[in-house]
C-alpha positions in Angstrom: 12.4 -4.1 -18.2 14.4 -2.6 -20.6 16.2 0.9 -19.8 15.9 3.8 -22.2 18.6 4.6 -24.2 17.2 6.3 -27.6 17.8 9.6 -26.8 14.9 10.9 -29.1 13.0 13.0 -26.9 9.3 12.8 -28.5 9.4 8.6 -29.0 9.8 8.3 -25.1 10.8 10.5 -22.5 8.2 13.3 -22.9 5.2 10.0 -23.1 6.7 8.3 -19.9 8.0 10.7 -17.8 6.4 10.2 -14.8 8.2 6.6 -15.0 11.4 8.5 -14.1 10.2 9.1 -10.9 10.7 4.8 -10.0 13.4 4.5 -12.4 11.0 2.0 -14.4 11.7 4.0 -17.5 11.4 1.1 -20.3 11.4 1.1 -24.0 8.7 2.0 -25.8 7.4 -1.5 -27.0 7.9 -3.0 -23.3 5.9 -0.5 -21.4 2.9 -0.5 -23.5 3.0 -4.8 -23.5 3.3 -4.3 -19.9 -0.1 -5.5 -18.3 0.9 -6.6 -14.4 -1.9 -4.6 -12.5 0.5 -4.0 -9.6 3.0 -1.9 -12.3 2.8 2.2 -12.3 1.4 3.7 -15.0 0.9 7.3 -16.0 -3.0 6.6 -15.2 -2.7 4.7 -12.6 0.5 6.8 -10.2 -0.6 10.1 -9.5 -3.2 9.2 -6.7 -1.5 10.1 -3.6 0.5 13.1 -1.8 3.7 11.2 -2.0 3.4 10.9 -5.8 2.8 14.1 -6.5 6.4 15.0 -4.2 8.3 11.8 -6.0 6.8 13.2 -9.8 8.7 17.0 -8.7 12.0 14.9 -7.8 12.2 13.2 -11.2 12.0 16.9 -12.9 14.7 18.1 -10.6 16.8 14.8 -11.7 17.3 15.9 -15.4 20.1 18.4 -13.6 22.5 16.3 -12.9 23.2 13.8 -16.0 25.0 16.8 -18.0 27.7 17.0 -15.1 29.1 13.6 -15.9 32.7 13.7 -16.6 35.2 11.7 -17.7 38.1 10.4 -20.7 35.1 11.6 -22.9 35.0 15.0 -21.3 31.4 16.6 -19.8 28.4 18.4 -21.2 28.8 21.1 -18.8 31.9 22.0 -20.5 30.4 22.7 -23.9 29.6 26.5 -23.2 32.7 27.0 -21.7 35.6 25.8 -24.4 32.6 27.8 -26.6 33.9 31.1 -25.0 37.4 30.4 -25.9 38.7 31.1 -22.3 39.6 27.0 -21.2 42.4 24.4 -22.7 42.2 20.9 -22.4 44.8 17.9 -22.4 42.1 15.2 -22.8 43.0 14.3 -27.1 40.5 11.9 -26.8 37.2 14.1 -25.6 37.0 15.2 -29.4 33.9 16.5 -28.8 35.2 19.2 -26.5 38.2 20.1 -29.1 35.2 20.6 -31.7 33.6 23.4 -29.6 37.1 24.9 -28.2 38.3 25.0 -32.3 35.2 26.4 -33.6 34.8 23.2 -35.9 31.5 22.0 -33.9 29.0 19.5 -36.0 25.3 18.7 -35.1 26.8 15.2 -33.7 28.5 16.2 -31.0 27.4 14.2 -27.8 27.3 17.5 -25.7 24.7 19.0 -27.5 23.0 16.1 -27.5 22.7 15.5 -23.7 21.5 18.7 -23.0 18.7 18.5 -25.7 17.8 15.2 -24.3 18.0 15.0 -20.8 16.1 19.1 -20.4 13.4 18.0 -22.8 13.4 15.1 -20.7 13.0 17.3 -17.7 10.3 19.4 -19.2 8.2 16.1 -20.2 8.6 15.7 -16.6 7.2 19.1 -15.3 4.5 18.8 -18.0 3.0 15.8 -16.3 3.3 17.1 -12.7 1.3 20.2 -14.0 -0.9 18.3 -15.7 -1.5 15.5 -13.0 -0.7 17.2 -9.5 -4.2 19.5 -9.8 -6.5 16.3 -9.7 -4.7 14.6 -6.5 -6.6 15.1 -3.7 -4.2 16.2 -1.0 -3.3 19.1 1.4 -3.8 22.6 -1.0 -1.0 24.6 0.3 1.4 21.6 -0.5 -0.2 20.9 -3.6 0.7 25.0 -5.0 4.2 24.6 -4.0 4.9 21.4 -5.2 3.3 23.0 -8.7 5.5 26.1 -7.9 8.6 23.7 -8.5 7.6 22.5 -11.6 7.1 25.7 -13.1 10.2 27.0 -12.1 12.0 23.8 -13.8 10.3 23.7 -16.9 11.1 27.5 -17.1 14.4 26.7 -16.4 14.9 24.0 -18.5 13.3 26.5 -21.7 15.6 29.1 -20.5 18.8 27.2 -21.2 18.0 25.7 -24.5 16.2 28.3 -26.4 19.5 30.2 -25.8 21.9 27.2 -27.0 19.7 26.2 -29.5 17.1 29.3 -30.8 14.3 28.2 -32.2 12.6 24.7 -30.3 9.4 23.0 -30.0 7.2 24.4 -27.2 5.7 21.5 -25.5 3.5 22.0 -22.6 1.3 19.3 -22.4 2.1 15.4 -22.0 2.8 13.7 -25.5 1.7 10.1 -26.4 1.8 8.0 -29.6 -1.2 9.9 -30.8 -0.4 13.4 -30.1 -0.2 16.0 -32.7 3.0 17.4 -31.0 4.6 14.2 -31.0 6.9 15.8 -33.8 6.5 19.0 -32.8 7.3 22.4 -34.6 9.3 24.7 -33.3 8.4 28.2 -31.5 10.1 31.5 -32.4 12.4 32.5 -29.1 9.5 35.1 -28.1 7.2 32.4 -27.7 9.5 30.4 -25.9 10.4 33.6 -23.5 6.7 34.3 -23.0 6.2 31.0 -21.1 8.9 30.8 -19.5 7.5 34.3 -18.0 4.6 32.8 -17.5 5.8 29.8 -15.6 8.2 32.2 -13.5 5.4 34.5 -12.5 2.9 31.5 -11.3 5.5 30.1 -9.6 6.6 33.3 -7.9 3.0 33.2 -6.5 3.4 29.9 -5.1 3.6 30.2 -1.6 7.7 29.3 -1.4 10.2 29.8 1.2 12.0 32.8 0.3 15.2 30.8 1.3 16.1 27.2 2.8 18.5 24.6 3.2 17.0 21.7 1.1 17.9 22.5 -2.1 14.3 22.4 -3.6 13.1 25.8 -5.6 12.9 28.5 -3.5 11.4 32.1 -3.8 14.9 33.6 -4.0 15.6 31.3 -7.1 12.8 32.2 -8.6 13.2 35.9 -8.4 17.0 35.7 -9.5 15.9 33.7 -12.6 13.6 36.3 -13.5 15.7 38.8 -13.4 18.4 37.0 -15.7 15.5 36.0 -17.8 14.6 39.7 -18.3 18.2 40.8 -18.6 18.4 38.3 -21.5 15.4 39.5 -23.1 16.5 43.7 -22.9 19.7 42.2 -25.2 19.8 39.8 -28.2 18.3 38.0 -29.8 14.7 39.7 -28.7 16.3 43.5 -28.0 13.3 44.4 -25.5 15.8 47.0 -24.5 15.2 49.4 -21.3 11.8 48.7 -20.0 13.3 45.4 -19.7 15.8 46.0 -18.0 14.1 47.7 -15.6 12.5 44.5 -15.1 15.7 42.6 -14.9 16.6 45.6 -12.2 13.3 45.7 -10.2 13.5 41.8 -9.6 17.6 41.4 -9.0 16.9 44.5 -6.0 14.2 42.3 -4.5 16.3 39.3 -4.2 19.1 42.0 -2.6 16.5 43.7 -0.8 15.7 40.2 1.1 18.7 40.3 3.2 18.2 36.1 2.8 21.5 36.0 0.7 25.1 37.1 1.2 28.6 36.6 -0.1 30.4 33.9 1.3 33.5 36.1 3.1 35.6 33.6 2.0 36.1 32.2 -1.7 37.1 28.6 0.0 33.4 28.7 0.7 32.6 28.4 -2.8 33.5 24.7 -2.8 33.1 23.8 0.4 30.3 21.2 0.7 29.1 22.1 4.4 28.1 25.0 2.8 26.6 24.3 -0.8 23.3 25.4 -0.2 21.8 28.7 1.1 23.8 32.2 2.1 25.7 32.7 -1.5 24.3 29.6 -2.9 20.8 30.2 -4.3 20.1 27.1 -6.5 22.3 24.4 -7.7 22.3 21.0 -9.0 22.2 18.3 -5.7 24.7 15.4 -5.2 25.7 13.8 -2.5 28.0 11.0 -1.3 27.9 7.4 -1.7 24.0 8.5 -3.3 24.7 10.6 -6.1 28.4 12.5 -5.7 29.7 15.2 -7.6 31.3 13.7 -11.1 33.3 16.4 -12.7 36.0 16.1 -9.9 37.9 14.0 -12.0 37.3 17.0 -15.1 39.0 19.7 -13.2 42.8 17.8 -12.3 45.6 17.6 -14.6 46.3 14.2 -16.4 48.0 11.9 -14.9 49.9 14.1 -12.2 49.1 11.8 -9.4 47.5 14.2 -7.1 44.2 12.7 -6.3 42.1 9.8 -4.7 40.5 9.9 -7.6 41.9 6.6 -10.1 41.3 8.9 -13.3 43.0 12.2 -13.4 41.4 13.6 -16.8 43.0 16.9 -17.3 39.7 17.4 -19.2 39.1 21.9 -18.5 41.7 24.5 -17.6 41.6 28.3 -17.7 43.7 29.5 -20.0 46.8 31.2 -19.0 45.7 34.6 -21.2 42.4 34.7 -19.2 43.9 34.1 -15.8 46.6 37.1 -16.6 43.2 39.6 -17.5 42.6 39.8 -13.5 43.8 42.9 -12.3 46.8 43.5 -10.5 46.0 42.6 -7.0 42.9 40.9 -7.6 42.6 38.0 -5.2 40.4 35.5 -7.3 43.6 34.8 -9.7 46.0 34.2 -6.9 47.0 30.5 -6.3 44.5 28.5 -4.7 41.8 30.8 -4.5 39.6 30.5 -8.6 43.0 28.3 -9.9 45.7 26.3 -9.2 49.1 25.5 -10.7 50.8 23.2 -7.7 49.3 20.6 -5.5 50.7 17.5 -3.4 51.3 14.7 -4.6 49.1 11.8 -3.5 51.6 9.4 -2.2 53.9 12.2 -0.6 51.7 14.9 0.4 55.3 16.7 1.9 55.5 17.0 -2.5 55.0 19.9 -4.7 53.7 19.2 -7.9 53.5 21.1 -10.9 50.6 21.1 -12.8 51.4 22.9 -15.9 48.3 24.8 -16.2 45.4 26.7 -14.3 42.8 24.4 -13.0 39.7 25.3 -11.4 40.0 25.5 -7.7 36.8 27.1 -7.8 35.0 23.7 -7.8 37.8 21.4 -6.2 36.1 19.3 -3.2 39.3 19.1 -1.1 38.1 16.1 1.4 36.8 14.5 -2.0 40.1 14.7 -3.8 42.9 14.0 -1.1 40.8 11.6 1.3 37.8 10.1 0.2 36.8 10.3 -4.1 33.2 11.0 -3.1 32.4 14.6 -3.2 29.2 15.9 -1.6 30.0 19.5 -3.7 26.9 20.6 -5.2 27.3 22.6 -8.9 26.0 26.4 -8.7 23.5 27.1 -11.0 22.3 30.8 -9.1 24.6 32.5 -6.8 24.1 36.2 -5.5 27.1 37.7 -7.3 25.3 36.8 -9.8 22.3 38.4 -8.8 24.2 41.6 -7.6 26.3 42.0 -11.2 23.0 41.5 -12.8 21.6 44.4 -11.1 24.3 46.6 -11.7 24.5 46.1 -15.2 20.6 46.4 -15.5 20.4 49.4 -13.2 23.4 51.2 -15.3 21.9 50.6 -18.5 18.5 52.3 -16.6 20.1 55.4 -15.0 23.4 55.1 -15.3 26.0 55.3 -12.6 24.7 56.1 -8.8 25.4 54.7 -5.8 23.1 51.5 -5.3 25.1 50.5 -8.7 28.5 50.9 -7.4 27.3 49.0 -4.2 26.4 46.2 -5.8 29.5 46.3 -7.9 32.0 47.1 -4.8 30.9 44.2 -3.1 31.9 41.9 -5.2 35.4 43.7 -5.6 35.9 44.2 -2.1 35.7 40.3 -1.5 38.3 40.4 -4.3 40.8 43.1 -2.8 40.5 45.8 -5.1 39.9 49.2 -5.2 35.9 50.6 -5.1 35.4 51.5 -8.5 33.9 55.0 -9.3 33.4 58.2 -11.2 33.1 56.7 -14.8 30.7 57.4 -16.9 27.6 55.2 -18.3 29.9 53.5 -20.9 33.0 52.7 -18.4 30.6 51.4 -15.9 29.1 49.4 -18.5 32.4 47.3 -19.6 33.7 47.3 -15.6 30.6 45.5 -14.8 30.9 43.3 -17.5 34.6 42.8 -16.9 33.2 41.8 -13.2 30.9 38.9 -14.8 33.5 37.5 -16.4 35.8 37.3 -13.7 33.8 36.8 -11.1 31.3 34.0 -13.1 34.0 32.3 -14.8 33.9 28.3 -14.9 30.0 28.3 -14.3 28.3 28.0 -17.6 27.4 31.7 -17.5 30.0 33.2 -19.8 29.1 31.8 -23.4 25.2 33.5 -22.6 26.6 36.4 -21.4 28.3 36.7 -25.0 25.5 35.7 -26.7 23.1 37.8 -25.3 25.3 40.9 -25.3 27.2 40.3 -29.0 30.2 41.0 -27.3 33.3 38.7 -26.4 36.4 39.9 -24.1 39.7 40.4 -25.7 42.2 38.9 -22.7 45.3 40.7 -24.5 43.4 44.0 -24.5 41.4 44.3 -21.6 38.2 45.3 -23.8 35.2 44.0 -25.5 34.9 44.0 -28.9 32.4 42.4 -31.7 31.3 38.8 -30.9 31.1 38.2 -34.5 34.9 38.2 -35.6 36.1 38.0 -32.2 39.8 35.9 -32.3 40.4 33.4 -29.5 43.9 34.1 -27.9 44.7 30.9 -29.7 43.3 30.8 -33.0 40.1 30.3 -34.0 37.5 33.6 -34.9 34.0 33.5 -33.9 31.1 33.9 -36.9 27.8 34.0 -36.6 27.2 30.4 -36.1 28.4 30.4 -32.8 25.9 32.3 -31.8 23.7 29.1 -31.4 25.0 25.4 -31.1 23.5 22.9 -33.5 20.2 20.8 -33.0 21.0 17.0 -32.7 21.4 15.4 -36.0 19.3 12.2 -34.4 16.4 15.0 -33.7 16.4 16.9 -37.1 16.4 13.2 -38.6 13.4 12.0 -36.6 11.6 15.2 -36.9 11.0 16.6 -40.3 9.9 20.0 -38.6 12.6 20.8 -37.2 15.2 23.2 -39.3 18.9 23.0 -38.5 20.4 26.2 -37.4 22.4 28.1 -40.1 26.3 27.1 -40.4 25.7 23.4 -39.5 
């Protein structure tokens, strides 16, 4: 059998998805010729307990394919050269050059994958809904396996109704006679009302509140909503204060848990032993010699012979103006700890090299790059500094500054040696906080949304936040109101006459 590679979501992957699950995804033409009785089949797999667990896996698995890294760049790294914050030395990832230069075009591949592989995910998710309820197996099981696939097509919504604004809404499977099989798209409150929806049944699910397999858990779902409703209380929807009550309410019942912590060290960020549970809330699964971590070879310099790894990409840096916006003292931007600028050589580890740049030590699997190239390192897609930023921001905005605030706040600059911040007003707090997200969240596909959702960009030479719209990266390039929203794939808008390009592309 053929394997997919059109990546036009409504032809294929939202009609086959439960296929994913055996990795007997086919082309269109093959799977419906297919008559061999013993072949699975959308009518004929979800009969049994196991299927309905293997169908929840293939919805987790759209995670992953956006991490891959390499002389072409990564998806992942779209919303991060889109905040104007990281360099590259890769000339030949163009697509990453058309984000970091402002000059992006509806054919970039980045784009693409996400559109392709979430929609994938959520074709997925719609059939475990659909198909899960009719399998006759233990009930308990049955509401937390559904639990997980709300979350993830919730979560898959979230991310590209914010990159990409207005999308179709599908929430039902889709075959060659469906009316949605070129669907229209929903207005972003639409979209945010089910992926309200789908948070809230799968809050009531019955899941663990924490654990150690990285499946959905109760904590991940309570920290999405809360980002979820932070988003909504700013732009594009400007639900403004009862929201972020919300936002508030749901971020204190994650802290109020006592199931999640800061990692005392920031080494424990990328230490694999540790990737799932304390700090780490949800993240995208790999693991060696099965599925290991592929943006190792993204976050080296070029060619400076440092790793295990055979390519050394040099593909994403911090910028040298962002790294010098820490604050004096502030442990995340000394050497080894977010960055790095020297490393050993990998012939002569008794050798200092210079890298010529600040690469993300944040993410750097150690074991992975100086013994083995085969890193275990999970990617963080919900951590609880997250969760404690988001509900100090939310709780400011609320009542403004008192002390469950700066608690939340301190705790996060304690771990990075500086001062407890206090005795500012509403509007201080406001841009400390902030100030906080970006230096704390750097580097984890957080930053770009956080600008998006508050209008607002940080100015590395002046310490302050000004306009998103005209907003001058330190190298160049000013922000318009494009950038507010990446483009829809050209291959989707050409396949579907229904769906309208977003303005500036």
């Amino acid at each position: 059998m053929k394997y997919l590679k059109n990546k036009n979501i409504y032809k294929c992957s939202l009609l086959f998805g439960a296929s994913l699950v055996l990795g007997l995804l086919g082309a269109c033409s093959d799977f419906l010729d297919e008559s061999d009785p013993s072949n699975f089949t959308v009518e004929n797999y979800f009969t049994k307990p196991e299927h309905a667990r293997s169908s929840v896996n293939a919805i987790y698995a759209s995670l992953s394919p956006t991490m891959n890294s390499g002389f072409n760049g990564g998806s992942w790294m779209m919303t991060e050269f889109a905040t104007g914050l990281a360099g590259t030395d890769l000339g030949q990832a163009v697509d990453s050059y058309y984000v970091k230069d402002l000059r992006n075009t509806s054919d970039n591949s980045y784009g693409l994958a996400y559109w392709g592989d979430y929609y994938r995910g959520i074709g997925n998710a719609n059939l475990s809904i659909q198909k899960i309820p009719g399998i006759v197996m233990d009930e308990q099981e049955k509401k937390l396996l559904l639990g997980e696939a709300y979350f993830m097509r919730a979560f898959y919504y979230f991310h590209l109704v914010r990159m990409f604004g207005n999308i179709p809404l599908v929430t039902e499977p889709i075959n060659l006679q469906s009316e949605q099989l070129k669907p229209i798209p929903s207005d972003a409150q639409a979209v945010y009302e089910l992926i309200i929806s789908d948070l809230k049944t799968a809050e009531e699910a019955g899941l663990p509140l924490a654990d150690q397999s990285g499946k959905v858990t109760l904590g991940a779902v309570k920290s999405l909503l809360a980002k979820v409703y932070l988003t909504m209380a700013g732009y594009p929807l400007q639900l403004g204060t009862s929201y972020f009550q919300l936002a508030a309410d749901k971020a204190q019942e994650v802290i109020s848990s006592g199931a999640y912590s800061l990692f005392t060290s920031y080494g424990d960020l990328h230490d694999p032993r540790k990737k799932n549970g304390q700090e780490n809330i949800f993240s995208i699964q790999f693991k060696t010699q099965v599925l290991p971590s592929n943006w190792q070879v993204a976050i080296i310099p070029y060619n400076k012979n440092i790793s295990k790894y055979s390519d050394e990409t040099g593909g994403i840096y911090a910028t040298k103006d962002f790294v010098d916006s820490y604050e004096a003292g502030d442990l995340r931007a000394e050497e080894k700890q977010f960055f790095f600028t020297q490393f050993t050589h990998e012939s002569d580890r008794s050798k200092t090299v210079d890298l010529g740049g600040y690469f993300l030590y944040k993410h750097f699997d150690t074991d992975a790059q100086v013994n083995s190239a085969n890193s275990d390192l999970n990617w963080p897609l919900l951590r609880y500094a997250d969760v404690l930023l988001m509900y100090a921001e939310a709780a400011n905005e609320v009542t403004g500054p008192s002390t469950d605030v700066y608690s939340a706040l301190n705790t996060i600059r304690a771990r990075a040696k500086l001062a407890p911040a206090g005795g500012l007003s509403k509007d201080q707090l406001r841009e400390l906080i902030w100030k906080e997200r970006w230096h704390e969240l750097c580097f984890e596909n957080i930053t770009w949304f956080d600008m998006v959702r508050l209008r607002k960009a940080f100015n590395v030479k002046t310490n302050k936040f000004e306009d998103f719209v005209g907003h001058k990266f330190s190298y160049g390039p000013v922000l318009t109101e494009r950038e507010l929203l990446f483009p829809i794939p050209t291959s989707e808008v050409r396949n579907n006459e229904n769906l309208k390009q977003n303005i500036g592309y």
